[in-house]
C-alpha positions in Angstrom: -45.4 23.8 -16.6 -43.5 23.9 -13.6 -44.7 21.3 -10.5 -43.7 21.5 -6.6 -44.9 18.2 -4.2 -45.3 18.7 -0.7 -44.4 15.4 1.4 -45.0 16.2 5.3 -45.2 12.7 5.9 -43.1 10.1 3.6 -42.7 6.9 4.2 -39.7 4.1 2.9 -42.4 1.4 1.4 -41.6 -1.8 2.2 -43.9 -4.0 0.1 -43.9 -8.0 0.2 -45.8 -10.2 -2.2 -47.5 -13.4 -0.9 -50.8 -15.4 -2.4 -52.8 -14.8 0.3 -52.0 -13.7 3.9 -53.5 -16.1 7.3 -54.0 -13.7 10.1 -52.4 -15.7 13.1 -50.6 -17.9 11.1 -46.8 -17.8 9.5 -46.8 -16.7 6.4 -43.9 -16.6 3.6 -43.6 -14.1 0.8 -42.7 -14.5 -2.2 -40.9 -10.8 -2.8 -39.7 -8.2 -0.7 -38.7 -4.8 -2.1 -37.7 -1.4 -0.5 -39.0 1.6 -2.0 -38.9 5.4 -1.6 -42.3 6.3 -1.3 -44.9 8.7 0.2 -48.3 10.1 -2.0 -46.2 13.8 -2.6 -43.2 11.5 -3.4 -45.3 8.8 -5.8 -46.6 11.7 -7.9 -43.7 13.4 -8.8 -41.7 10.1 -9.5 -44.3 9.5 -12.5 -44.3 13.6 -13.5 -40.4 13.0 -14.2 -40.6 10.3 -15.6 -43.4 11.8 -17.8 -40.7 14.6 -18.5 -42.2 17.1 -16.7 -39.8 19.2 -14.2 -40.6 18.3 -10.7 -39.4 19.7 -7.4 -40.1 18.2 -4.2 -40.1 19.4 -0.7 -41.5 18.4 2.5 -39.6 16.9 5.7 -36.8 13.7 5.5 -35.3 11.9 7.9 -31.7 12.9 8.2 -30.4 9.7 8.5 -32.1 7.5 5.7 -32.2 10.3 2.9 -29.6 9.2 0.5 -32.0 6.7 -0.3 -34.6 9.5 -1.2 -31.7 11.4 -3.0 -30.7 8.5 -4.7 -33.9 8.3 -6.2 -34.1 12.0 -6.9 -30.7 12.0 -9.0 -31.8 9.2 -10.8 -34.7 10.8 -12.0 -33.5 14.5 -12.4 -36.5 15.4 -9.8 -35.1 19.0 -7.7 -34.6 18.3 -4.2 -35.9 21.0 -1.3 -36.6 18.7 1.4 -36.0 19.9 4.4 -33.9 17.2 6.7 -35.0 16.6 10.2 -33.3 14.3 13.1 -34.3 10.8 12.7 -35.4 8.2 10.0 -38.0 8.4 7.8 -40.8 5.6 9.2 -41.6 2.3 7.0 -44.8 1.8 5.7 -45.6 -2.3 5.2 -47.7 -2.8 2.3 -48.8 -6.4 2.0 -50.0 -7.7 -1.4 -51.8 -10.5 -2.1 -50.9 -11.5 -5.7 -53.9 -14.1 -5.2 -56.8 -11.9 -4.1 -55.6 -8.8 -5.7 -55.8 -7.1 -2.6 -53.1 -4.8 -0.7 -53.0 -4.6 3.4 -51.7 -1.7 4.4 -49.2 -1.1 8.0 -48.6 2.8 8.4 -46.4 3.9 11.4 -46.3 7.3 12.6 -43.6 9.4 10.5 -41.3 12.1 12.5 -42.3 15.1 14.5 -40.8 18.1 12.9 -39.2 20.8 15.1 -40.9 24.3 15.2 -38.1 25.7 13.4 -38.1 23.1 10.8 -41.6 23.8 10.0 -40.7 27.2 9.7 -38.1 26.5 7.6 -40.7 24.8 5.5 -42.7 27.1 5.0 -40.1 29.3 3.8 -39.0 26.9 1.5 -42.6 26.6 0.4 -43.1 30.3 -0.5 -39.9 30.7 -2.1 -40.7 27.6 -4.7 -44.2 29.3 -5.3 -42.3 32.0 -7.8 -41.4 29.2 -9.9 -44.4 26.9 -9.6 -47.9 26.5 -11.5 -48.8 23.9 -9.9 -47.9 22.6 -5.8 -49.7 19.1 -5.0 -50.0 18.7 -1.2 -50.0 14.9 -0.7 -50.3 12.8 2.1 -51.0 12.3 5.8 -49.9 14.9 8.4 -46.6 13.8 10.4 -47.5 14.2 14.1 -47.2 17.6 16.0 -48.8 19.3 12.7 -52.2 20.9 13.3 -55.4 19.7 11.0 -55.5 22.9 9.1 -51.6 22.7 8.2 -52.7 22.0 4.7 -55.1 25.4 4.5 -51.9 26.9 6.0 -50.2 25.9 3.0 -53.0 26.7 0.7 -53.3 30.1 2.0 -49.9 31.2 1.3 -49.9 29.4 -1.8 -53.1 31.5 -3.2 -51.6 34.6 -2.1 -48.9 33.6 -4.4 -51.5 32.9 -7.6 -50.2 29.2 -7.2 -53.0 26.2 -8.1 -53.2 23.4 -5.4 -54.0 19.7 -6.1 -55.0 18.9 -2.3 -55.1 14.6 -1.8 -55.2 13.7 2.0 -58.0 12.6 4.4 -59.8 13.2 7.5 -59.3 16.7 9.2 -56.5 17.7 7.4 -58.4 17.3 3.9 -61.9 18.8 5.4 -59.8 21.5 6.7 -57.7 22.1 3.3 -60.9 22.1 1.4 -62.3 24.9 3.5 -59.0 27.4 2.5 -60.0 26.3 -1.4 -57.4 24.6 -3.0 -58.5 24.2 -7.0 -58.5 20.4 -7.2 -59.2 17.7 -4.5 -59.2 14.3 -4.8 -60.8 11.9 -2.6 -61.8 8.3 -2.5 -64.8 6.8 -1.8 -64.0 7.1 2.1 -62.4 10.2 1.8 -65.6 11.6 0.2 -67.7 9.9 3.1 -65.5 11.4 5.6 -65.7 15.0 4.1 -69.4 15.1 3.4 -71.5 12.1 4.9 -72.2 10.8 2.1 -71.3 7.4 0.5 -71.8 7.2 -3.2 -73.1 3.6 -4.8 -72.9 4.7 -8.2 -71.0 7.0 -10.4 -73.9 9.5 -11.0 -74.4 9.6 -7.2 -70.6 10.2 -6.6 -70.8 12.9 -9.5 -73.6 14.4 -7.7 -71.8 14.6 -4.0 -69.0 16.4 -5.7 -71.0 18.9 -7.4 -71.2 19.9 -3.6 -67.6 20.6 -3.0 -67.2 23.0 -6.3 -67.6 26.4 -4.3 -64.9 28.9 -3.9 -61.6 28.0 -5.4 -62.7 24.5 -5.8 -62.7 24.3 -9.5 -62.9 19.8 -10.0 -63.4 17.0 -8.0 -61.9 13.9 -8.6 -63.4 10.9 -7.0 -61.5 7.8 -7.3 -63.8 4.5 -7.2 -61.0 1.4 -7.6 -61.7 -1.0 -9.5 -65.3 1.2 -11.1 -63.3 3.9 -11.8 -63.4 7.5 -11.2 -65.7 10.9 -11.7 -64.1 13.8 -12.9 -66.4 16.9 -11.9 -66.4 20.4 -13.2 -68.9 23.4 -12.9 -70.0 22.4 -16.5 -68.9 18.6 -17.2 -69.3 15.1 -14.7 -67.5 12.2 -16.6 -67.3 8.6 -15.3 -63.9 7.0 -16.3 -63.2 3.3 -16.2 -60.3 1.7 -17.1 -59.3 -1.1 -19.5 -59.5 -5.0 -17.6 -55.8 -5.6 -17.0 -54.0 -8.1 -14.9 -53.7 -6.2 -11.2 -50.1 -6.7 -9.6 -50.4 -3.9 -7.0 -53.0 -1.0 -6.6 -50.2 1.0 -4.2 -49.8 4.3 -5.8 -52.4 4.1 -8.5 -54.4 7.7 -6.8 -50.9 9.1 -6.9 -50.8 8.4 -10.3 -54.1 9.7 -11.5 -53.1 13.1 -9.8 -49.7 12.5 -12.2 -51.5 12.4 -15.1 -54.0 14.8 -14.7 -50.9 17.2 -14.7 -49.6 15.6 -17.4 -52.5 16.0 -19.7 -53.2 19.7 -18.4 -49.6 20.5 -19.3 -50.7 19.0 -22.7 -53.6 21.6 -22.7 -55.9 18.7 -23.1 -59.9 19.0 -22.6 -61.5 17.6 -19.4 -62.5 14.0 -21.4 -59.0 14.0 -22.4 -57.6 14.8 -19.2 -60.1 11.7 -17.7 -58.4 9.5 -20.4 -54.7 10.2 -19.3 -55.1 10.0 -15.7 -57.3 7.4 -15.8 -54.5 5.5 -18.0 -51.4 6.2 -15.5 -53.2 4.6 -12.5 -54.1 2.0 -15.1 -50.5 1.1 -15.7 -49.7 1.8 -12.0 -51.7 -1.3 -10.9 -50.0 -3.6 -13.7 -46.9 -2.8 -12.2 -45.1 -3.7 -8.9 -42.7 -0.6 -9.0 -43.9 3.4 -9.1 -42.5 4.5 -12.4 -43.4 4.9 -16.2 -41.4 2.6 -19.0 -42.5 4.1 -21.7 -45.3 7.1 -22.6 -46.3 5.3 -25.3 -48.1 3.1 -23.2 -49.6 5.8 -21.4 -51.4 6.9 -25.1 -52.4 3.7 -25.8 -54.0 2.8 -22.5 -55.9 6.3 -22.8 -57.6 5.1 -26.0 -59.1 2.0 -24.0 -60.5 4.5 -21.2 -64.2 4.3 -21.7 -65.6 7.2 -21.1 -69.5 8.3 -20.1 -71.1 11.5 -19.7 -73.1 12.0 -16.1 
Protein backbone atom coordinates (compact mmCIF):
# COMPACT_ATOMS: atom_id res chain seq x y z
CA UNK A 1 0.00 0.00 0.00
CA UNK A 2 1.25 3.05 -1.25
CA UNK A 3 0.76 6.51 1.16
CA UNK A 4 0.98 10.36 0.03
CA UNK A 5 0.90 13.22 3.15
CA UNK A 6 -0.21 16.53 2.46
CA UNK A 7 1.69 19.21 4.65
CA UNK A 8 0.20 22.88 3.71
CA UNK A 9 1.40 24.04 6.90
CA UNK A 10 4.64 22.41 8.61
CA UNK A 11 6.26 23.71 11.21
CA UNK A 12 10.22 23.15 12.64
CA UNK A 13 9.12 21.97 16.39
CA UNK A 14 11.03 23.34 18.90
CA UNK A 15 10.12 21.58 22.05
CA UNK A 16 11.69 22.38 25.62
CA UNK A 17 11.30 20.33 28.75
CA UNK A 18 10.84 21.97 32.19
CA UNK A 19 8.89 20.66 35.49
CA UNK A 20 6.43 23.05 35.46
CA UNK A 21 6.20 26.42 33.64
CA UNK A 22 5.27 30.03 36.00
CA UNK A 23 3.44 32.37 33.65
CA UNK A 24 5.32 35.74 34.39
CA UNK A 25 8.13 34.37 35.88
CA UNK A 26 11.77 33.01 34.41
CA UNK A 27 11.79 29.79 33.86
CA UNK A 28 14.70 27.22 32.90
CA UNK A 29 14.36 24.06 30.88
CA UNK A 30 15.78 21.33 31.31
CA UNK A 31 16.06 20.19 27.26
CA UNK A 32 15.75 21.85 24.16
CA UNK A 33 15.49 19.98 20.91
CA UNK A 34 14.80 20.96 17.15
CA UNK A 35 12.60 18.85 15.20
CA UNK A 36 11.10 18.53 11.71
CA UNK A 37 7.60 18.44 12.32
CA UNK A 38 4.09 19.29 11.11
CA UNK A 39 0.80 16.58 11.60
CA UNK A 40 1.25 15.41 7.41
CA UNK A 41 5.01 15.31 8.40
CA UNK A 42 4.52 13.30 11.97
CA UNK A 43 2.50 10.60 10.18
CA UNK A 44 4.62 9.67 7.52
CA UNK A 45 7.88 9.77 9.78
CA UNK A 46 6.18 6.67 11.86
CA UNK A 47 4.65 4.92 8.33
CA UNK A 48 8.49 4.65 7.23
CA UNK A 49 9.64 3.80 9.97
CA UNK A 50 6.86 1.15 10.11
CA UNK A 51 8.23 0.18 6.58
CA UNK A 52 5.61 1.39 4.72
CA UNK A 53 6.51 3.62 1.43
CA UNK A 54 5.68 7.12 2.12
CA UNK A 55 5.74 10.19 -0.06
CA UNK A 56 5.23 13.53 1.14
CA UNK A 57 4.20 16.81 -0.45
CA UNK A 58 2.92 19.94 0.60
CA UNK A 59 4.75 23.56 0.76
CA UNK A 60 8.63 24.13 2.49
CA UNK A 61 10.36 26.92 3.15
CA UNK A 62 13.14 27.31 0.63
CA UNK A 63 15.57 28.31 3.00
CA UNK A 64 15.32 25.89 6.05
CA UNK A 65 14.53 22.60 3.89
CA UNK A 66 17.62 20.59 4.13
CA UNK A 67 16.61 20.11 7.47
CA UNK A 68 13.31 18.57 6.23
CA UNK A 69 15.39 16.64 3.54
CA UNK A 70 17.70 15.52 5.91
CA UNK A 71 15.10 13.86 7.71
CA UNK A 72 13.56 12.51 4.48
CA UNK A 73 16.92 10.71 3.39
CA UNK A 74 17.30 9.39 6.54
CA UNK A 75 14.22 7.72 6.47
CA UNK A 76 13.83 6.73 2.74
CA UNK A 77 10.41 8.86 2.89
CA UNK A 78 9.91 10.38 -1.23
CA UNK A 79 10.17 13.95 -1.26
CA UNK A 80 7.46 16.22 -3.57
CA UNK A 81 7.34 19.27 -1.52
CA UNK A 82 7.02 21.98 -3.29
CA UNK A 83 9.67 24.90 -2.01
CA UNK A 84 8.40 28.33 -1.49
CA UNK A 85 10.39 31.72 -0.56
CA UNK A 86 11.00 31.97 3.09
CA UNK A 87 11.50 29.64 6.22
CA UNK A 88 9.35 27.29 7.44
CA UNK A 89 7.73 28.96 10.96
CA UNK A 90 8.70 27.29 14.56
CA UNK A 91 6.18 25.95 16.51
CA UNK A 92 7.19 26.12 20.62
CA UNK A 93 5.93 23.22 22.30
CA UNK A 94 6.39 23.51 26.03
CA UNK A 95 6.32 20.29 28.17
CA UNK A 96 6.00 20.01 31.52
CA UNK A 97 7.67 16.68 32.56
CA UNK A 98 5.94 17.40 36.03
CA UNK A 99 2.32 17.84 35.13
CA UNK A 100 2.39 15.81 32.09
CA UNK A 101 1.05 18.52 30.19
CA UNK A 102 2.29 20.19 26.82
CA UNK A 103 1.72 24.15 25.99
CA UNK A 104 1.54 24.71 22.69
CA UNK A 105 3.05 28.35 20.62
CA UNK A 106 1.94 28.09 16.86
CA UNK A 107 3.10 30.95 14.53
CA UNK A 108 1.58 31.51 11.32
CA UNK A 109 3.43 29.35 8.55
CA UNK A 110 4.22 30.96 4.87
CA UNK A 111 1.77 32.29 2.30
CA UNK A 112 2.15 30.24 -0.80
CA UNK A 113 2.15 32.04 -4.18
CA UNK A 114 -0.81 31.39 -6.59
CA UNK A 115 1.42 29.63 -8.79
CA UNK A 116 2.82 27.54 -6.14
CA UNK A 117 -0.46 26.39 -5.15
CA UNK A 118 -0.93 25.55 -8.52
CA UNK A 119 1.98 23.82 -8.69
CA UNK A 120 0.65 21.80 -5.80
CA UNK A 121 -2.04 20.73 -6.94
CA UNK A 122 -0.45 19.40 -9.90
CA UNK A 123 1.89 17.64 -7.93
CA UNK A 124 -1.11 16.37 -5.99
CA UNK A 125 -2.94 14.73 -8.97
CA UNK A 126 0.05 13.39 -10.43
CA UNK A 127 1.02 11.27 -6.97
CA UNK A 128 -2.78 10.15 -6.93
CA UNK A 129 -1.81 7.37 -9.77
CA UNK A 130 0.40 5.83 -7.40
CA UNK A 131 -1.35 6.34 -4.16
CA UNK A 132 -4.10 4.29 -2.06
CA UNK A 133 -4.07 6.30 0.50
CA UNK A 134 -3.33 10.55 0.75
CA UNK A 135 -3.71 11.89 4.45
CA UNK A 136 -4.37 15.61 4.44
CA UNK A 137 -2.93 16.80 7.80
CA UNK A 138 -2.76 19.95 9.43
CA UNK A 139 -3.68 23.61 9.66
CA UNK A 140 -4.10 25.73 6.52
CA UNK A 141 -1.03 28.21 5.85
CA UNK A 142 -2.47 31.63 5.42
CA UNK A 143 -3.89 32.96 1.97
CA UNK A 144 -5.51 29.31 1.59
CA UNK A 145 -9.35 29.28 1.55
CA UNK A 146 -11.42 27.05 4.17
CA UNK A 147 -12.56 24.59 1.64
CA UNK A 148 -8.75 24.02 0.31
CA UNK A 149 -8.98 20.58 1.92
CA UNK A 150 -12.47 19.66 -0.16
CA UNK A 151 -10.43 21.02 -3.01
CA UNK A 152 -8.07 18.40 -2.47
CA UNK A 153 -10.56 15.82 -1.68
CA UNK A 154 -12.41 16.42 -4.76
CA UNK A 155 -9.72 15.84 -7.14
CA UNK A 156 -8.51 13.10 -5.11
CA UNK A 157 -12.05 11.10 -5.36
CA UNK A 158 -12.13 11.74 -8.98
CA UNK A 159 -8.94 9.90 -8.96
CA UNK A 160 -10.46 6.68 -6.76
CA UNK A 161 -7.87 7.88 -4.10
CA UNK A 162 -9.08 7.31 -0.07
CA UNK A 163 -8.49 10.42 2.13
CA UNK A 164 -7.69 10.36 5.93
CA UNK A 165 -8.79 14.20 6.56
CA UNK A 166 -7.21 15.45 10.39
CA UNK A 167 -7.46 19.28 10.73
CA UNK A 168 -9.92 21.64 12.59
CA UNK A 169 -12.29 24.46 12.40
CA UNK A 170 -13.47 25.48 8.82
CA UNK A 171 -11.10 23.75 6.95
CA UNK A 172 -12.16 20.23 8.58
CA UNK A 173 -16.08 21.22 8.47
CA UNK A 174 -15.52 22.16 5.06
CA UNK A 175 -13.37 18.85 4.06
CA UNK A 176 -15.96 16.70 5.75
CA UNK A 177 -18.64 18.20 3.43
CA UNK A 178 -16.54 16.95 0.05
CA UNK A 179 -16.39 13.30 1.87
CA UNK A 180 -13.11 12.20 2.52
CA UNK A 181 -13.40 8.34 3.86
CA UNK A 182 -11.78 8.84 7.36
CA UNK A 183 -11.81 11.86 9.70
CA UNK A 184 -10.35 12.22 12.82
CA UNK A 185 -11.17 14.69 15.38
CA UNK A 186 -10.57 15.43 18.97
CA UNK A 187 -12.83 16.10 21.49
CA UNK A 188 -12.81 19.94 20.35
CA UNK A 189 -12.54 19.23 16.91
CA UNK A 190 -15.80 17.15 17.28
CA UNK A 191 -17.45 20.14 19.23
CA UNK A 192 -16.40 22.48 16.65
CA UNK A 193 -17.83 20.34 13.76
CA UNK A 194 -21.10 19.34 15.26
CA UNK A 195 -22.00 21.13 18.64
CA UNK A 196 -21.70 18.68 20.54
CA UNK A 197 -19.26 17.73 23.36
CA UNK A 198 -19.12 14.15 24.29
CA UNK A 199 -18.55 13.12 28.26
CA UNK A 200 -18.33 9.61 27.59
CA UNK A 201 -17.22 7.17 25.10
CA UNK A 202 -20.82 5.89 24.10
CA UNK A 203 -21.86 9.51 23.74
CA UNK A 204 -18.69 10.33 21.51
CA UNK A 205 -19.59 7.01 19.56
CA UNK A 206 -22.92 8.22 19.17
CA UNK A 207 -21.96 11.96 17.71
CA UNK A 208 -19.94 10.24 15.20
CA UNK A 209 -22.51 7.87 14.02
CA UNK A 210 -23.65 11.48 12.63
CA UNK A 211 -20.77 12.18 10.47
CA UNK A 212 -20.84 8.50 8.57
CA UNK A 213 -22.89 9.86 5.39
CA UNK A 214 -21.53 9.98 1.94
CA UNK A 215 -17.98 8.98 1.61
CA UNK A 216 -17.46 9.14 5.24
CA UNK A 217 -16.82 5.50 5.95
CA UNK A 218 -15.11 5.79 10.08
CA UNK A 219 -14.76 8.23 12.54
CA UNK A 220 -12.04 8.33 14.77
CA UNK A 221 -12.41 10.42 17.92
CA UNK A 222 -9.48 10.80 19.92
CA UNK A 223 -10.24 11.32 23.83
CA UNK A 224 -6.31 11.70 25.47
CA UNK A 225 -5.79 10.21 28.16
CA UNK A 226 -9.67 7.96 27.95
CA UNK A 227 -8.82 6.92 24.73
CA UNK A 228 -10.51 6.90 21.50
CA UNK A 229 -13.82 5.63 19.54
CA UNK A 230 -13.34 4.04 16.40
CA UNK A 231 -16.86 4.23 14.49
CA UNK A 232 -18.08 2.35 11.47
CA UNK A 233 -21.59 1.83 9.80
CA UNK A 234 -21.71 -1.56 11.68
CA UNK A 235 -19.05 -1.47 14.73
CA UNK A 236 -18.31 1.55 17.64
CA UNK A 237 -15.30 0.37 19.80
CA UNK A 238 -13.83 2.32 22.76
CA UNK A 239 -9.98 1.93 22.83
CA UNK A 240 -7.83 2.75 25.82
CA UNK A 241 -4.43 2.37 26.16
CA UNK A 242 -2.12 0.61 28.59
CA UNK A 243 -0.90 3.19 31.94
CA UNK A 244 2.52 4.15 30.82
CA UNK A 245 4.86 6.81 32.05
CA UNK A 246 3.85 10.12 29.72
CA UNK A 247 7.04 12.04 28.40
CA UNK A 248 5.29 14.05 25.67
CA UNK A 249 1.69 13.75 24.11
CA UNK A 250 3.04 15.88 20.81
CA UNK A 251 2.32 13.83 17.89
CA UNK A 252 0.43 10.97 19.61
CA UNK A 253 -3.02 11.79 16.95
CA UNK A 254 -0.43 11.74 14.25
CA UNK A 255 0.40 8.50 15.30
CA UNK A 256 -2.93 6.86 15.70
CA UNK A 257 -3.61 7.98 11.91
CA UNK A 258 -0.02 5.99 11.37
CA UNK A 259 -1.15 3.03 12.66
CA UNK A 260 -4.38 2.85 11.46
CA UNK A 261 -2.59 2.60 8.04
CA UNK A 262 -0.42 0.39 9.22
CA UNK A 263 -2.83 -2.20 10.47
CA UNK A 264 -5.13 -1.59 7.24
CA UNK A 265 -2.05 -2.39 5.15
CA UNK A 266 -1.94 -5.54 7.32
CA UNK A 267 -5.66 -6.26 6.27
CA UNK A 268 -6.43 -6.25 9.93
CA UNK A 269 -10.26 -6.10 11.28
CA UNK A 270 -11.58 -2.81 12.75
CA UNK A 271 -10.73 -4.26 16.70
CA UNK A 272 -7.52 -4.92 15.35
CA UNK A 273 -7.02 -1.87 13.59
CA UNK A 274 -8.20 0.01 17.21
CA UNK A 275 -5.39 -2.10 18.77
CA UNK A 276 -2.47 -0.93 16.54
CA UNK A 277 -3.33 2.62 16.34
CA UNK A 278 -4.22 2.86 19.61
CA UNK A 279 -0.62 1.27 20.40
CA UNK A 280 1.50 3.76 18.15
CA UNK A 281 0.09 6.93 19.97
CA UNK A 282 0.69 4.79 22.99
CA UNK A 283 4.42 4.58 22.36
CA UNK A 284 4.39 8.17 20.96
CA UNK A 285 3.60 9.62 24.39
CA UNK A 286 6.52 7.43 26.15
CA UNK A 287 8.77 9.00 23.88
CA UNK A 288 10.21 12.57 23.51
CA UNK A 289 11.17 12.13 19.68
CA UNK A 290 8.47 11.14 16.68
CA UNK A 291 9.78 7.80 15.59
CA UNK A 292 9.37 3.96 16.05
CA UNK A 293 12.55 1.78 17.63
CA UNK A 294 11.32 -1.23 17.14
CA UNK A 295 7.72 -2.83 15.73
CA UNK A 296 7.88 -5.23 18.13
CA UNK A 297 6.87 -2.93 20.62
CA UNK A 298 4.22 -1.72 18.56
CA UNK A 299 2.67 -5.74 18.83
CA UNK A 300 3.11 -5.91 22.21
CA UNK A 301 1.54 -2.65 23.26
CA UNK A 302 -1.54 -3.68 21.01
CA UNK A 303 -2.08 -6.72 23.15
CA UNK A 304 -2.51 -4.38 26.38
CA UNK A 305 -5.21 -2.13 24.34
CA UNK A 306 -8.32 -2.93 26.13
CA UNK A 307 -10.86 -3.00 24.00
CA UNK A 308 -14.99 -2.44 24.56
CA UNK A 309 -17.76 -2.83 22.27
CA UNK A 310 -20.26 0.48 22.26
Amino acid sequence: MKITTVSLNPAVDLTVTLSELTPGEVNYGKTMRYEPGGKAINVASFLADAGLPVTVTGFLGRENASFYELLFGRKKIEDRCVRIPGRTRVSVKIVEDGLHRTTDINLPGLEPAPEAVDLLLQTVKSLASASDWFVLSGSLPPGLPADFYAQIIHLLKDQDCRVILDTSGEALREGVQAGPSIIKPNLLELDQLTGKRPGTAAQAAGIARGLLRGDVEMVVVTMGSLGSVFVTATQALHAVPPPVDVKSTVGAGDAIVAGLLYSRACLMDLKTQARFATAFATLAITQDWRGIPDLQIIHEMAGSVEITEL
